[in-house]
C-alpha positions in Angstrom: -16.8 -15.6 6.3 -17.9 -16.0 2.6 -14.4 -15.9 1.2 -13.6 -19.0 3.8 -16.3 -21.2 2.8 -14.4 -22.9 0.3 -12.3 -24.2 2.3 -14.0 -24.3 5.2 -16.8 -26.7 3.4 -14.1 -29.0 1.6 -11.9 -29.7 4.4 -12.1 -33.3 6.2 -11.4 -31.5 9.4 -15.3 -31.4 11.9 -13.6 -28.3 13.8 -13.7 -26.3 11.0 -16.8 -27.4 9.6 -18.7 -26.8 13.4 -17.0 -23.4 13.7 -18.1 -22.4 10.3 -21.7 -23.8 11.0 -21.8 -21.8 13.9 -20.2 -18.0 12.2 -22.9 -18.7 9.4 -25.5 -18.7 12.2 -24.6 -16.0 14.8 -24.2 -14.0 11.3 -28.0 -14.9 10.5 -29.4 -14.0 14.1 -27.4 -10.8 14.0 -29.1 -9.8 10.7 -32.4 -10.8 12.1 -31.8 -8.9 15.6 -30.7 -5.5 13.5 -34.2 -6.4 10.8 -36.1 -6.2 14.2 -34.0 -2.5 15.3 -32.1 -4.4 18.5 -28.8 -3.3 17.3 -27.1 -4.1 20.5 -27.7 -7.7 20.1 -27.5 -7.6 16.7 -23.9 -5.9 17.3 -23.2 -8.9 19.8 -24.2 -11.3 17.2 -22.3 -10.5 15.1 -19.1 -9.7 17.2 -19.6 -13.6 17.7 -19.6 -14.4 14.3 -16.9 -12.4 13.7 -15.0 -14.4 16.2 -15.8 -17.1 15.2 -14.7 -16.5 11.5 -11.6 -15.3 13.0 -11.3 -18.4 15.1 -11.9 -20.6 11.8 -9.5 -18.4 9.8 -6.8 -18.5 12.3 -7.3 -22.9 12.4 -7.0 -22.6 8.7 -4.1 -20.5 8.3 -2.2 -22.6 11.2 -2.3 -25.4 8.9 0.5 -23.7 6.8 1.8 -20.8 8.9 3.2 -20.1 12.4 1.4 -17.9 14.7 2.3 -14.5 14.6 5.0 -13.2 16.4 4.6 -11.5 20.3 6.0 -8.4 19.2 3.9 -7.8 15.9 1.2 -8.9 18.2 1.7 -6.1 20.9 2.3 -3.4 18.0 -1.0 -4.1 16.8 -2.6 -3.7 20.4 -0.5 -0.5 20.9 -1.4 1.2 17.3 -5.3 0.2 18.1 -5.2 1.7 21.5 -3.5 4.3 20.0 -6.7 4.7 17.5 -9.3 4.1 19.9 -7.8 7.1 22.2 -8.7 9.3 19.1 -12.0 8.0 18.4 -13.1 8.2 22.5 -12.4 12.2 22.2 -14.6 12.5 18.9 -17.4 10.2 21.1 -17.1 12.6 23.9 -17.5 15.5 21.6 -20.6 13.1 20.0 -22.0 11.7 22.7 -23.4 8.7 20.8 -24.6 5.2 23.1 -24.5 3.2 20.0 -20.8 4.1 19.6 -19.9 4.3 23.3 -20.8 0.5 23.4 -18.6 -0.2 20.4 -16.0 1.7 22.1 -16.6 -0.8 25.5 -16.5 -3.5 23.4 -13.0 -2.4 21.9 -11.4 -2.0 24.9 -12.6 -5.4 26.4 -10.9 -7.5 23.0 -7.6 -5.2 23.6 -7.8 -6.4 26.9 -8.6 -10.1 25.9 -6.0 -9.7 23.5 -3.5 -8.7 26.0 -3.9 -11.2 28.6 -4.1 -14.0 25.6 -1.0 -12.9 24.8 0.3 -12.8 28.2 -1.1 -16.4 27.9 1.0 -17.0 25.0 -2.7 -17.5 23.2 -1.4 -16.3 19.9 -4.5 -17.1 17.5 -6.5 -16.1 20.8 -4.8 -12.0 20.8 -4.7 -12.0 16.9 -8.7 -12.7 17.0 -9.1 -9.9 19.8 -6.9 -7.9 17.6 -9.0 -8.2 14.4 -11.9 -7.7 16.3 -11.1 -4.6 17.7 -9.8 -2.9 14.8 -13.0 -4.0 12.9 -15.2 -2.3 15.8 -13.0 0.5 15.5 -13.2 0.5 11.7 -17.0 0.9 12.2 -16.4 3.4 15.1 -14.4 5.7 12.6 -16.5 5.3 9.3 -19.7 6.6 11.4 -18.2 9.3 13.2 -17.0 10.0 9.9 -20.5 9.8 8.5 -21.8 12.2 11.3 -19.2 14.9 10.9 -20.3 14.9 7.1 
């Protein structure tokens, strides 16, 4: 979010500037929620945000790209799924809640990606996309951190 708020603040376009707004502050009430120990909501927060900042950055880029093919789209789906197989068999070895929910919440943006896509919702899958491999991103790092 930070490294779009140059151009998200200088642009003429209100779209931008609302959706950036509204990133900046599901980002603060997820910080607050996780200050206060409700990490799930703090979690959903910021899942928000992060959609959101995707949302902005996809508006952003479409002003001088093309959306991103179907094919490179469905890769992306397939090599997650691929990666969130692996991480469910470590979570049933760990038996974590905080990391089963991540893993739920995975598998419901490779499913919005999918039917975006079959949608032809480009920006729509490429924002599940990213949001997904950033959950799984976390998923990884802590089982990672647990098995140290």
């Amino acid at each position: 979010l930070e490294s779009l708020r140059n151009q998200a603040t200088t642009t003429d376009d209100k779209e931008i500037n609302l959706y950036y707004r509204i990133a900046q502050n599901h980002l603060q009430f997820s910080q607050r929620a996780f200050d206060k120990g409700n990490y799930r909501l703090a979690t959903v927060e910021l899942l928000v945000a992060a959609r959101m900042s995707y949302s902005l950055q996809s508006m952003l880029s479409k002003q001088g790209e093309e959306s991103h093919s179907a094919e490179f789209l469905a890769e992306k789906i397939s090599t997650l799924e691929q990666q969130l197989e692996k991480v469910n068999l470590a979570l049933q070895q760990s038996q974590q809640s905080q990391l089963e929910y991540l893993s739920r919440l995975a598998q419901q943006m490779l499913q919005t990606a999918k039917t975006s896509m079959a949608n032809r919702q480009w920006h729509i899958a490429w924002d599940s996309i990213q949001i997904a491999s950033q959950l799984l991103q976390k998923m990884q790092n802590s089982l990672h951190t647990n098995s140290e």
